[in-house]
N, CA, C and O of each residue as an XYZ file, in Angstrom:
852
protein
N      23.589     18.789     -2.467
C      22.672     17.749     -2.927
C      22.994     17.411     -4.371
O      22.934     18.275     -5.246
N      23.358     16.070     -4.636
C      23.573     15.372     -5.952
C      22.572     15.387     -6.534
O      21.464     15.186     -6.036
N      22.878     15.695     -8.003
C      21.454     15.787     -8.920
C      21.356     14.421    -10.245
O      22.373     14.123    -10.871
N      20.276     13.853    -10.459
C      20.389     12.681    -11.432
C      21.021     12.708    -12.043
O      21.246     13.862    -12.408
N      21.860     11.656    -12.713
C      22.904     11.718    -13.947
C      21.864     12.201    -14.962
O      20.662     12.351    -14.745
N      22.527     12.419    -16.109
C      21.870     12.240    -17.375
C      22.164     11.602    -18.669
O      23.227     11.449    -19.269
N      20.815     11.230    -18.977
C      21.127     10.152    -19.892
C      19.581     10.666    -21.469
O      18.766     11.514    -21.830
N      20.173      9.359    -21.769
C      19.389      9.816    -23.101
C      17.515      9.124    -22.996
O      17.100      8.124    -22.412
N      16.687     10.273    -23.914
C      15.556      9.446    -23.395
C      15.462      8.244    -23.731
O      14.232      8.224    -23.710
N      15.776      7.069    -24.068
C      15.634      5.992    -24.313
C      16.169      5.247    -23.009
O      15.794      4.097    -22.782
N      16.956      5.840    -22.242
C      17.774      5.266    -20.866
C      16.806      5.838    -20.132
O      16.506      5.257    -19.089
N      16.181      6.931    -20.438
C      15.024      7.285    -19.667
C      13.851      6.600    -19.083
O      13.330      6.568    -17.968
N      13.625      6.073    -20.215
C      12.538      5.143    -20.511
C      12.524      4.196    -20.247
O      11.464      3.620    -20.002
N      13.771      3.575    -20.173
C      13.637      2.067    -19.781
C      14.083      1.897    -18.062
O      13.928      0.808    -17.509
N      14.558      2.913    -17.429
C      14.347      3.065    -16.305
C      13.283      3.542    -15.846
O      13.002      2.720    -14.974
N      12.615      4.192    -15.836
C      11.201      4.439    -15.823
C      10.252      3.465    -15.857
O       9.370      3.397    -15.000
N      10.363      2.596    -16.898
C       9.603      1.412    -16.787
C       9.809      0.572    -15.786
O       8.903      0.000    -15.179
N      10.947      0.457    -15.571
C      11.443     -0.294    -14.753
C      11.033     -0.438    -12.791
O      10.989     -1.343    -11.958
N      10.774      1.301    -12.831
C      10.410      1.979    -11.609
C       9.231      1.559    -11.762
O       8.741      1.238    -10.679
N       8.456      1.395    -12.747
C       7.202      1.512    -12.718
C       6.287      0.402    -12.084
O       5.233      0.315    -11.454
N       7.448     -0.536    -12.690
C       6.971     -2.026    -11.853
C       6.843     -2.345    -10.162
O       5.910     -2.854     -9.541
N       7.569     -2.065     -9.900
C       8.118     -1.013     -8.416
C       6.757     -0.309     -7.755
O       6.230     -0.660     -6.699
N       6.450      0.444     -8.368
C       4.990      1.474     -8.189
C       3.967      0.633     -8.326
O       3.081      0.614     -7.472
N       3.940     -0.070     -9.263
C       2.521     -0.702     -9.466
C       2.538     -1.828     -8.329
O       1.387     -2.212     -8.119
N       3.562     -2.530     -7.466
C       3.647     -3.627     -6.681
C       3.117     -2.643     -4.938
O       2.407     -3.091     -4.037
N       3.531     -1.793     -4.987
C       3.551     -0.809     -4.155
C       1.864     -0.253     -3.915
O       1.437     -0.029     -2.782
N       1.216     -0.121     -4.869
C       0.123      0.171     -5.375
C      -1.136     -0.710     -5.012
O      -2.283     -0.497     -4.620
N      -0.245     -1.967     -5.382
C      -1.479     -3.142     -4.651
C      -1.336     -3.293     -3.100
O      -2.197     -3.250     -2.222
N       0.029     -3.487     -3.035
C       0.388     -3.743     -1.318
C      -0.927     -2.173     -0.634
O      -1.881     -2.047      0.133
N      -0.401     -1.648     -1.214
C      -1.667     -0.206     -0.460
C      -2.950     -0.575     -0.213
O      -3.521     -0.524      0.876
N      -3.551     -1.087     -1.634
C      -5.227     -1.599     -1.265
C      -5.499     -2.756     -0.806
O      -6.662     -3.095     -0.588
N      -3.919     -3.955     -0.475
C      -4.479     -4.818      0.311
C      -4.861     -4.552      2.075
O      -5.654     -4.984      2.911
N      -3.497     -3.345      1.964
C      -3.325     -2.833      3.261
C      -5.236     -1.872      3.228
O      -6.114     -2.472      3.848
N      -5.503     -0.988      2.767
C      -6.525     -0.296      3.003
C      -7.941     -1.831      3.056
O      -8.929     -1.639      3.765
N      -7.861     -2.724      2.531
C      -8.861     -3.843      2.322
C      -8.689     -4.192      3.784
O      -9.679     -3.949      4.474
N      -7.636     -4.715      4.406
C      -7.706     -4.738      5.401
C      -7.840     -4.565      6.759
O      -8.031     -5.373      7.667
N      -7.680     -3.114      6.736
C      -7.743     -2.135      7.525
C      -9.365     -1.506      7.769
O      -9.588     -0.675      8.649
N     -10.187     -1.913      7.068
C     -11.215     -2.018      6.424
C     -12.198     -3.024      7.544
O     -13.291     -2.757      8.044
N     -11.498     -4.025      7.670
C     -11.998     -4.854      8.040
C     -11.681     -5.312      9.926
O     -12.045     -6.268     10.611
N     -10.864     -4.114     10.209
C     -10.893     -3.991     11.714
C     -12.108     -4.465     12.440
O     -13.193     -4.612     11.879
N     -11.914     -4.677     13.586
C     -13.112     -4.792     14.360
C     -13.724     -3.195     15.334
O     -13.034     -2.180     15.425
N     -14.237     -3.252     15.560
C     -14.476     -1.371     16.164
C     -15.472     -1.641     17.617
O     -16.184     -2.581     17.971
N     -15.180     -0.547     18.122
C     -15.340     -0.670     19.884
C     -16.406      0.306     19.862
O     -16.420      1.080     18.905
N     -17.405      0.419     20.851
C     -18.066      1.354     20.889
C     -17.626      2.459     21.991
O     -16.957      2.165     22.981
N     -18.119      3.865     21.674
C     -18.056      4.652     22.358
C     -18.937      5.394     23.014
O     -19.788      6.136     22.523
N     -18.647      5.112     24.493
C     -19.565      4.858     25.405
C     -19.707      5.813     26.537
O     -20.624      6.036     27.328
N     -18.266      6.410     26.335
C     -18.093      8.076     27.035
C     -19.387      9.275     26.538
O     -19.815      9.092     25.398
N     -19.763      9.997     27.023
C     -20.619     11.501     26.933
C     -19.484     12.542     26.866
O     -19.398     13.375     27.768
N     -18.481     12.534     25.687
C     -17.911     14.069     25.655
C     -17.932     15.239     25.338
O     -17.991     15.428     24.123
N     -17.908     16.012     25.897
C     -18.461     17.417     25.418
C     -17.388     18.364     25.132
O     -16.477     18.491     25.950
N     -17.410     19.108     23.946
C     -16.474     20.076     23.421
C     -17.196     21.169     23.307
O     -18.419     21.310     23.293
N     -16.130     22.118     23.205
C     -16.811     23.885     22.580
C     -16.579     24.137     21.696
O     -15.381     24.151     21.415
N     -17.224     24.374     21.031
C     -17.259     24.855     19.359
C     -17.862     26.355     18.933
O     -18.231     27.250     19.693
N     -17.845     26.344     17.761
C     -18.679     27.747     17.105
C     -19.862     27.900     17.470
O     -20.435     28.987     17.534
N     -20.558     26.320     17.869
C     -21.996     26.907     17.759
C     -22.229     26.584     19.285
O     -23.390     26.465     19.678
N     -20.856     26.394     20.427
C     -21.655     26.232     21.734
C     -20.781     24.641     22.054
O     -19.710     24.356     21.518
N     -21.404     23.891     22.877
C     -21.325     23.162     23.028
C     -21.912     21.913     22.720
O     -23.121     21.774     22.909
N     -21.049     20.738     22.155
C     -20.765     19.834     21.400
C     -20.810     18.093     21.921
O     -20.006     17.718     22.774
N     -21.688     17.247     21.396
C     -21.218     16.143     21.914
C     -20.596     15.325     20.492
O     -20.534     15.784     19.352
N     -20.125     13.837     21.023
C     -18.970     13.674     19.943
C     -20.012     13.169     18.672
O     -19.766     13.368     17.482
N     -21.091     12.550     19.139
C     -22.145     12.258     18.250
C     -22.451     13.777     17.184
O     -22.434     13.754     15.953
N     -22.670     14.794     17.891
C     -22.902     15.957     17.184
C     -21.810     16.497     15.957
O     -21.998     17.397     15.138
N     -20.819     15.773     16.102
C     -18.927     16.110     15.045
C     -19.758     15.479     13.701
O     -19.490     16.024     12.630
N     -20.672     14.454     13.683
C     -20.794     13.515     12.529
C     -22.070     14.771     11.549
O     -22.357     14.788     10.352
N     -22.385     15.351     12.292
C     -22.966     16.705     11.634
C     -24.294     15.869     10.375
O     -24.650     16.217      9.249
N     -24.608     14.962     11.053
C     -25.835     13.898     10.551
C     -25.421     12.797      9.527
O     -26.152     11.985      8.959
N     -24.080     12.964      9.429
C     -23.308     12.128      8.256
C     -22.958     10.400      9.097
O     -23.384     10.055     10.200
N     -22.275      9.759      8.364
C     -22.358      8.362      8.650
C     -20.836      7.996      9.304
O     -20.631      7.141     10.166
N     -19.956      8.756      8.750
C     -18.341      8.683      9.623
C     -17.481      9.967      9.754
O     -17.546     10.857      8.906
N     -16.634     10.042     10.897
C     -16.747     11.506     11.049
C     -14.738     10.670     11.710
O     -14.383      9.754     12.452
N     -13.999     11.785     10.796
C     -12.620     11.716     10.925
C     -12.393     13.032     11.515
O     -13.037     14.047     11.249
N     -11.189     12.905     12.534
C     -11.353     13.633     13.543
C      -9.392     13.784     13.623
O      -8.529     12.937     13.854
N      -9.322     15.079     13.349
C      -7.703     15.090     13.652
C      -6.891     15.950     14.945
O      -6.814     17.174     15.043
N      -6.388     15.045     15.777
C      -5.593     15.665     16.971
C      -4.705     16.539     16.587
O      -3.726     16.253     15.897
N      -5.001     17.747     17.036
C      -4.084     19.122     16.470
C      -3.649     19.220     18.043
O      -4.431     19.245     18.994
N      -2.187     19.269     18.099
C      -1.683     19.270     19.292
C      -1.689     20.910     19.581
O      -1.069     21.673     18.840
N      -2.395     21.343     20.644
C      -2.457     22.577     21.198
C      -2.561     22.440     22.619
O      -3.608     22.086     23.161
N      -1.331     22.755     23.341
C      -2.032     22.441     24.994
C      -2.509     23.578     25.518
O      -2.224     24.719     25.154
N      -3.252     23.252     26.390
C      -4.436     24.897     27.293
C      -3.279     25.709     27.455
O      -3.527     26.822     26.992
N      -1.938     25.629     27.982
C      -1.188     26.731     28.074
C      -0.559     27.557     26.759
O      -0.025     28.653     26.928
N      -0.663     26.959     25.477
C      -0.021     27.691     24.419
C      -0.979     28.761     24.365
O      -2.027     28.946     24.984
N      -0.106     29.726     23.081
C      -1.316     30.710     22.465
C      -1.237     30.221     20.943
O      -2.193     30.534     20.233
N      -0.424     29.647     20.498
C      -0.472     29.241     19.179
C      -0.744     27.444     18.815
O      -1.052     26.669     19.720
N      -0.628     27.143     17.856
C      -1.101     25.569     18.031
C       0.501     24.689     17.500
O       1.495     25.398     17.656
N       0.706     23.627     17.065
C       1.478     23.308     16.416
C       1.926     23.461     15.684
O       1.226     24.287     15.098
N       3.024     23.208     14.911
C       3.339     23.968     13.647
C       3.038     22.917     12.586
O       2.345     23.170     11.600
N       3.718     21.446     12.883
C       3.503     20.224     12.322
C       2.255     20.361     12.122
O       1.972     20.501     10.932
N       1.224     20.376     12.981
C       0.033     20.083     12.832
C      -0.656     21.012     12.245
O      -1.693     20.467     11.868
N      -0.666     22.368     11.888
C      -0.561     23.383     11.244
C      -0.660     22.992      9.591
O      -1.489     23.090      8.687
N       0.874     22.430      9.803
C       1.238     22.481      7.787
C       0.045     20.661      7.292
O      -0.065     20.193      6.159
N      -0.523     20.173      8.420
C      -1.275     18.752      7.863
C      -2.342     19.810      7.462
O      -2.621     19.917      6.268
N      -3.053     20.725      8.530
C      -4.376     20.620      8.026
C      -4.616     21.714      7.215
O      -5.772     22.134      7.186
N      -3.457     22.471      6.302
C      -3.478     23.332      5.838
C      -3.404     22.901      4.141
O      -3.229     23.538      3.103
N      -3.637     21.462      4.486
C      -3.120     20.283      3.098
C      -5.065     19.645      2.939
O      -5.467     18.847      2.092
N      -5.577     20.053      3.603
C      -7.104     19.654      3.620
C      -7.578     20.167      2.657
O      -7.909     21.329      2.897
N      -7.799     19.814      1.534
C      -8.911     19.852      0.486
C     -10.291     20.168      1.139
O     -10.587     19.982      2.319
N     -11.177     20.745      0.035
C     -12.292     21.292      0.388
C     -13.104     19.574      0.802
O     -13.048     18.408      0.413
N     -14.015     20.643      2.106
C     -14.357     18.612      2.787
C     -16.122     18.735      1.912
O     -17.088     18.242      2.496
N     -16.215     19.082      1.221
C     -17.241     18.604      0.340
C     -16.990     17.348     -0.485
O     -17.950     16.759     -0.982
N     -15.700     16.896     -0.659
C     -15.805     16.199     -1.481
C     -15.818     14.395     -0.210
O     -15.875     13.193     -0.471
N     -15.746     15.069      0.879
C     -16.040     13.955      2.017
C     -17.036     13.586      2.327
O     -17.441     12.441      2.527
N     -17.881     15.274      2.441
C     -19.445     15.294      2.553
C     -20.172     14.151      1.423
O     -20.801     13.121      1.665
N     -19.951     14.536      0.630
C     -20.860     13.538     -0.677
C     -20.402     11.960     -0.580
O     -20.760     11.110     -1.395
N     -19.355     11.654      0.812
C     -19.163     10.076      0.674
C     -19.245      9.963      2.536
O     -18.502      9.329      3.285
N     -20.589     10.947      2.918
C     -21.342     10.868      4.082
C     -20.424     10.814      5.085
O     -20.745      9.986      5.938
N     -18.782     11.727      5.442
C     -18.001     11.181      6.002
C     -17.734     12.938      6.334
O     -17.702     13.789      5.445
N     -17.580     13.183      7.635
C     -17.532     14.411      8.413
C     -15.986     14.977      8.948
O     -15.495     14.040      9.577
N     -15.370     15.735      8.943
C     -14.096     15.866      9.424
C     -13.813     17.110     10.614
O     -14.459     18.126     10.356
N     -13.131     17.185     11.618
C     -13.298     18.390     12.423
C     -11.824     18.026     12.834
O     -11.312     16.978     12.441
N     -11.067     19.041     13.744
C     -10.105     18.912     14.228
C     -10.232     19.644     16.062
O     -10.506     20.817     16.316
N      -9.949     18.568     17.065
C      -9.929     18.736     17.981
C      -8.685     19.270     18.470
O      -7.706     19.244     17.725
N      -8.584     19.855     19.881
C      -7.174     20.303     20.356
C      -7.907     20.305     21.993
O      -9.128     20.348     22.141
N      -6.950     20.254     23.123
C      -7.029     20.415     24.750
C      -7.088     21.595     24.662
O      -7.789     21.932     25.617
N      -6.652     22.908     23.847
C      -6.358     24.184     24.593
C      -8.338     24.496     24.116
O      -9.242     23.945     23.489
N      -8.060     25.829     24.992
C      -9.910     25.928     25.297
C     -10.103     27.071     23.676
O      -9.288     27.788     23.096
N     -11.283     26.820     23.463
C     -11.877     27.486     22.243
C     -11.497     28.916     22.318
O     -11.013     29.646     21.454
N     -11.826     29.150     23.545
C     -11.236     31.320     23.457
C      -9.688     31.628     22.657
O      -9.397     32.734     22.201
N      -8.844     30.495     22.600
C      -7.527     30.316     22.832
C      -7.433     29.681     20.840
O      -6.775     30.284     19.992
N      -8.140     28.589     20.598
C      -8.280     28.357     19.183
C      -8.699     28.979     18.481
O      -8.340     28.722     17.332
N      -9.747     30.230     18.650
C     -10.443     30.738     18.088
C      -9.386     31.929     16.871
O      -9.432     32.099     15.653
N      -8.498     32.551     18.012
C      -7.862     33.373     16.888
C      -6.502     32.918     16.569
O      -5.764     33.707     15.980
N      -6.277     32.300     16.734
C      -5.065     31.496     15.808
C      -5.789     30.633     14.673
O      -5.068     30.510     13.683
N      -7.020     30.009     14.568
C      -7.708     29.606     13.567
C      -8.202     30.626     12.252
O      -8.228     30.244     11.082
N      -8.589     32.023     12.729
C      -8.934     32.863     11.949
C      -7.446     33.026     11.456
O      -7.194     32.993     10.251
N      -6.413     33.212     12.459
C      -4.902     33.752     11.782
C      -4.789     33.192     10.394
O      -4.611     33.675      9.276
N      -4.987     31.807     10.966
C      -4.620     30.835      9.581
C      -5.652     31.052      8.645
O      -5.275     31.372      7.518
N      -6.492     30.984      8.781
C      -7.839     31.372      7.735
C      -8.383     30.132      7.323
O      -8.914     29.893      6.239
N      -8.189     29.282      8.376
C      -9.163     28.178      8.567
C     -10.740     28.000      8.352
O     -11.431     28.812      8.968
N     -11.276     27.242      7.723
C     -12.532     27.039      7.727
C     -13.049     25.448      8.383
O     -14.233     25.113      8.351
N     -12.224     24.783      8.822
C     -12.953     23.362      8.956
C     -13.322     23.734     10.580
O     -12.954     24.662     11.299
N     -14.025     22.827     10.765
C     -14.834     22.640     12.024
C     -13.328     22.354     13.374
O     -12.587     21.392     13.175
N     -13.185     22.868     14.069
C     -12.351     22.916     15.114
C     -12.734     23.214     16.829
O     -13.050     24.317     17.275
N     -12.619     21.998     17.595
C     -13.507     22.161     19.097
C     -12.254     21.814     19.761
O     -11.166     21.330     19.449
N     -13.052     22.411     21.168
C     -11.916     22.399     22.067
C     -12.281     21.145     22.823
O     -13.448     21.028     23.199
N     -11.460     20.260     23.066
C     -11.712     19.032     24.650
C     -11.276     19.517     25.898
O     -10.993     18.879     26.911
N     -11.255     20.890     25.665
C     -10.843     20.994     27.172
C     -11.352     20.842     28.650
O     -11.858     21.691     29.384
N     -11.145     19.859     28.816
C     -11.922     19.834     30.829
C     -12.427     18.389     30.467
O     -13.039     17.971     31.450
N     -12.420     17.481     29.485
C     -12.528     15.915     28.959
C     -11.554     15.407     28.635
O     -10.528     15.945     28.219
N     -11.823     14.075     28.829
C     -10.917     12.906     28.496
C     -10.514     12.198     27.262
O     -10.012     11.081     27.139
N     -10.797     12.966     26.487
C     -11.049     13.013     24.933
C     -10.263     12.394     24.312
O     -10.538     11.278     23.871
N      -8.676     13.189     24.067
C      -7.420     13.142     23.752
C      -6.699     11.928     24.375
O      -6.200     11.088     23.627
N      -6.610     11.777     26.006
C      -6.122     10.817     26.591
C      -6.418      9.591     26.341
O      -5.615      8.658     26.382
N      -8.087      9.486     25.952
C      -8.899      7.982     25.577
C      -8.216      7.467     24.256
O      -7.740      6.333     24.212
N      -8.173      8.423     23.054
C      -7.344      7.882     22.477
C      -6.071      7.769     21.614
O      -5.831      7.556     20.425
N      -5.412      7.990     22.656
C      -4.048      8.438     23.154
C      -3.587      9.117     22.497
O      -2.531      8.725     22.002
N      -4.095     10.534     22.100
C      -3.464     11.614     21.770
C      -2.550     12.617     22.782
O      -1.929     13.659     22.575
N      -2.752     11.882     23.833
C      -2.472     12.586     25.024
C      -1.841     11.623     25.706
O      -2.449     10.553     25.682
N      -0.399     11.623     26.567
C      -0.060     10.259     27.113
C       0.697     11.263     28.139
O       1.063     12.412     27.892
N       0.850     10.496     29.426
C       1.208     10.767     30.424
C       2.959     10.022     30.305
O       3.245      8.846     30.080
N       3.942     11.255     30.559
C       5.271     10.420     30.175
C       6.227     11.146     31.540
O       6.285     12.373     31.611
N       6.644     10.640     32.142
C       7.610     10.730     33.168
C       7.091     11.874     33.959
O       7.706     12.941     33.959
N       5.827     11.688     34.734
C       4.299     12.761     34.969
C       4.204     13.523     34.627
O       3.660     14.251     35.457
N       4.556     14.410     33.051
C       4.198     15.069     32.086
C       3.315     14.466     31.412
O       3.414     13.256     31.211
N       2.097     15.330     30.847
C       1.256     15.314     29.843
C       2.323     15.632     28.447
O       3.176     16.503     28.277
N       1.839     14.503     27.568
C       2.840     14.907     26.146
C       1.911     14.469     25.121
O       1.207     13.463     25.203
N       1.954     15.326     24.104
C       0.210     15.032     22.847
C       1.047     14.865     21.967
O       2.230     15.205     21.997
N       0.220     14.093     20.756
C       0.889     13.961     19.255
C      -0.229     14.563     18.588
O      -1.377     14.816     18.953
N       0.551     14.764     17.262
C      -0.829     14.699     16.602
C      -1.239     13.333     15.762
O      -0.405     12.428     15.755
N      -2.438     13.151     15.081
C      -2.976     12.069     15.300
C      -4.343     12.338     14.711
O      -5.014     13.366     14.799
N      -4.651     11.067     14.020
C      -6.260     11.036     13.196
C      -6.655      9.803     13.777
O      -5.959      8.788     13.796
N      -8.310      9.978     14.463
C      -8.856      8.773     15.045
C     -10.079      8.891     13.786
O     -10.272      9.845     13.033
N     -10.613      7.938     13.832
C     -11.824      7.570     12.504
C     -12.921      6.758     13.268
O     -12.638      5.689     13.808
N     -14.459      7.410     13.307
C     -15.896      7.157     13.751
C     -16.699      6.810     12.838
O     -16.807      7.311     11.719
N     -17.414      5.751     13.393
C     -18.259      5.150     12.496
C     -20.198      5.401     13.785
O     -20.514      5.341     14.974
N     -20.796      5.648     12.555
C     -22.063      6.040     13.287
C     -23.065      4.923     13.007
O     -23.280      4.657     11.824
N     -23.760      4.178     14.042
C     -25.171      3.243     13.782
C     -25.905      4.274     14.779
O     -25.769      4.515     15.979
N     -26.901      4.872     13.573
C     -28.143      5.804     14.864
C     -27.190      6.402     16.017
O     -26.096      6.860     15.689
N     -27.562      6.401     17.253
C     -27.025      6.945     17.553
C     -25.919      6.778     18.519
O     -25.456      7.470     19.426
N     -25.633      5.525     17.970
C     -24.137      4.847     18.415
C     -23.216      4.966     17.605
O     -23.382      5.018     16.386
N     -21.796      5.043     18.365
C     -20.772      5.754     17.797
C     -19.790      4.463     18.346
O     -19.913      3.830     19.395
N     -18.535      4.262     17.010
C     -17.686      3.320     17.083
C     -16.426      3.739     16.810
O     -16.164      4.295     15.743
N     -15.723      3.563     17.541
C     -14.292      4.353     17.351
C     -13.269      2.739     16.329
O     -12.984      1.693     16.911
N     -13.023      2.939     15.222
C     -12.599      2.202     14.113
C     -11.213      2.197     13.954
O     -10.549      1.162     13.894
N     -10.706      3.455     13.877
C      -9.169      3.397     13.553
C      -8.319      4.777     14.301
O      -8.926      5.783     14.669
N      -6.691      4.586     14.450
C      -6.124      6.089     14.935
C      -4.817      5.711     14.296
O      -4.349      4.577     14.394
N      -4.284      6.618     13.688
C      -3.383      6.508     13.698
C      -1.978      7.810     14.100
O      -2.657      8.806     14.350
N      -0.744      8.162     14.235
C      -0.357      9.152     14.671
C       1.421      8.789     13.770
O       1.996      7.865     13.195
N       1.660     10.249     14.180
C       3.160      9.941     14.239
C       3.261      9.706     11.912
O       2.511     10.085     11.013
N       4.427      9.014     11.926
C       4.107      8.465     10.804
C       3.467      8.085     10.254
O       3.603      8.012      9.033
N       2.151      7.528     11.094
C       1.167      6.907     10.565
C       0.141      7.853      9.544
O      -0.744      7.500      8.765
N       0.736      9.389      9.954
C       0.279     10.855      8.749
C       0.795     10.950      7.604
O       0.220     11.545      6.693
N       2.153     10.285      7.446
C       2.706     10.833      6.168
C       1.977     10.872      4.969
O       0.851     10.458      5.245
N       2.014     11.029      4.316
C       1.133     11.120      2.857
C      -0.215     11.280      2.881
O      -0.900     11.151      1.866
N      -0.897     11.695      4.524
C      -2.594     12.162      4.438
C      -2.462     13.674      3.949
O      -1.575     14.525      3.885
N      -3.905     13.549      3.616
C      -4.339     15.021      3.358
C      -5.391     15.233      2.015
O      -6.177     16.158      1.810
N      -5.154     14.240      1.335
C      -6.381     14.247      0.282
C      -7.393     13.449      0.665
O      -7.284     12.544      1.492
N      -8.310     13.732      0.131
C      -9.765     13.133      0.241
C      -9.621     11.517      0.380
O     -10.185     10.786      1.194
N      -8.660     11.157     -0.697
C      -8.986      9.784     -0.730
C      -8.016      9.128      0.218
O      -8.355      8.030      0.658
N      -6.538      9.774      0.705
C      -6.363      9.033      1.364
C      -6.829      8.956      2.767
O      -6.505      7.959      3.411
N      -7.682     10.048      3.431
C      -8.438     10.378      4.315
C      -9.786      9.325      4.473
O     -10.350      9.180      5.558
N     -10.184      8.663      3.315
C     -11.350      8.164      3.612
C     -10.797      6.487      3.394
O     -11.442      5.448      3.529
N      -9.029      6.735      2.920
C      -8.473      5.080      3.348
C      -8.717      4.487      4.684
O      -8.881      3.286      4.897
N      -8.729      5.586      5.700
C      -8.193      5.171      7.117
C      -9.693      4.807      7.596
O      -9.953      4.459      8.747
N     -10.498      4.913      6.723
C     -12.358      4.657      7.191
C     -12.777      3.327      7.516
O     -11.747      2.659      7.429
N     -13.352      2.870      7.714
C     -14.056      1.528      7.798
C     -15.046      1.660      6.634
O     -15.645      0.598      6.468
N     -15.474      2.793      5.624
C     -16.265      2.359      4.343
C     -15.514      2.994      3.359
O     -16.073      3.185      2.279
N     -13.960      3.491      3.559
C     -13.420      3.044      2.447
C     -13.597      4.663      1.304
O     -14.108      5.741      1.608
N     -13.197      4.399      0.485
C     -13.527      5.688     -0.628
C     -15.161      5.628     -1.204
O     -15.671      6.667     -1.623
N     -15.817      4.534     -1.193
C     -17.148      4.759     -1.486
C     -17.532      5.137     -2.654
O     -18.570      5.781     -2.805
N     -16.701      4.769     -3.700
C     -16.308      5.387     -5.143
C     -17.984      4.817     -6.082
O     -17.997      5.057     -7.289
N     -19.229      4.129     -5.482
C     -19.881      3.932     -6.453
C     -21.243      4.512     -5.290
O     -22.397      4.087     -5.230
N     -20.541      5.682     -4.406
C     -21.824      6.566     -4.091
C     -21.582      7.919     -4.557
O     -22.222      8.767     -3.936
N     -20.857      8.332     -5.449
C     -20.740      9.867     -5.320
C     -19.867      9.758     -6.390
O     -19.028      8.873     -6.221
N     -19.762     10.537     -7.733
C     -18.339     10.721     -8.366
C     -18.033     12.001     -8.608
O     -18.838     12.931     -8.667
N     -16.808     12.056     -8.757
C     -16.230     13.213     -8.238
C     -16.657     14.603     -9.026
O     -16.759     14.543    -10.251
N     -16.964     16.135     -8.191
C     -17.677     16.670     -8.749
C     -17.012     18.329     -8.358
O     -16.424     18.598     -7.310
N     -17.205     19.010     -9.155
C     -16.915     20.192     -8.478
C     -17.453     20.416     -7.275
O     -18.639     20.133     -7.103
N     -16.569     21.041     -6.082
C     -17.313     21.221     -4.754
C     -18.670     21.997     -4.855
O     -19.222     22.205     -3.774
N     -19.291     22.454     -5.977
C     -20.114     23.351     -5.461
C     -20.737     22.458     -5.906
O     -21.742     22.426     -5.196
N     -20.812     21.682     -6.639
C     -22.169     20.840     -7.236
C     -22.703     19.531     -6.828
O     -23.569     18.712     -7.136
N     -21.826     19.726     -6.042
C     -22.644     18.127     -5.071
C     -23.776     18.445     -4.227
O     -23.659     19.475     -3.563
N     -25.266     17.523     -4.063
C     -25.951     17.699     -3.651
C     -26.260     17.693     -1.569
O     -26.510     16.624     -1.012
N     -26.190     18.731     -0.938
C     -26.100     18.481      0.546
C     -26.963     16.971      1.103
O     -26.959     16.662      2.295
């Protein structure tokens, strides 16, 4: 692997600036893209699915944990593994503490097909704390298309779908997979893929312990 030439800081600098212009064009294209994305139209969800979780069993309304949008990441685990993905592994191991989601009313959990007995200790392995349910024996994954049927194999990606809550209707807003992950994992770009966005004039940013539940 070739390493930068070198030059003097003044060649530094004026390439740098130069990049910078670059970044800042890059920068807007992002929030026209997030403005827009924003402004999707959203479907309701109209299925009754039920997952297993820590505390039992789960409907998808129950993931939003009384909050207003609830991001939801496909961790590819099929019922026959004993371990989960690895890809999907190193995303959610990039999850910032979700308090700072909580305080912009926005819920996060990570689903998988293999059954909870089966997530349970590969989750402790990792030393996981976020909310993690099983869909196993639902149509969960397949609805939105984390799960695709390919030459009559079942084949999963992983994948972030994004819920929006009115009472107690639920709207499925955005998914994206594949590339569509690269650069997630912080708070803010997690609450790009939302339909309300970063929410930057309900909450400012605070140590996790000091935000109010």
């Amino acid at each position: 692997m070739s390493l930068p030439e070198i030059v003097s800081r003044a060649q530094w600098r004026a390439a740098r600036e130069e990049l910078l212009v670059k970044e800042e064009a890059v920068a807007r294209a992002r929030e026209a893209l997030n403005a827009e994305r924003r402004r999707l139209p959203m479907v309701e969800v109209e299925t009754e699915y039920v997952f297993e979780g820590g505390d039992g069993k789960a409907g998808l309304l129950d993931l939003f944990e009384g909050r207003r949008q609830l991001i939801v990441h496909h961790f590819v685990f099929a019922p026959e593994w004993e371990t989960g993905c690895r890809t999907c592994s190193a995303f959610l191991d990039q999850i910032g503490h979700l308090a700072h989601l909580w305080a912009r009313d926005t819920s996060f959990a990570a689903v998988s097909r293999a059954p909870y007995t089966t997530i349970l200790p590969f989750k402790a392995r990792m030393g996981w704390t976020v909310p993690w349910l099983s869909s196993y024996g639902n149509d969960f994954d397949r609805d939105f298309e984390a799960t695709r049927e390919h030459e009559g194999e079942l084949v999963e990606r992983s994948g972030v779908s994004c819920f929006l809550r009115d009472r107690d209707r639920v709207f499925h807003t955005y998914s994206a997979f594949g590339p569509g992950l690269d650069g997630l994992g912080s708070t803010a770009s997690l609450l790009d893929l939302t339909a309300l966005g970063r929410q930057e004039d309900r909450a400012r940013v605070r140590y996790h312990d000091e935000y109010e539940d």
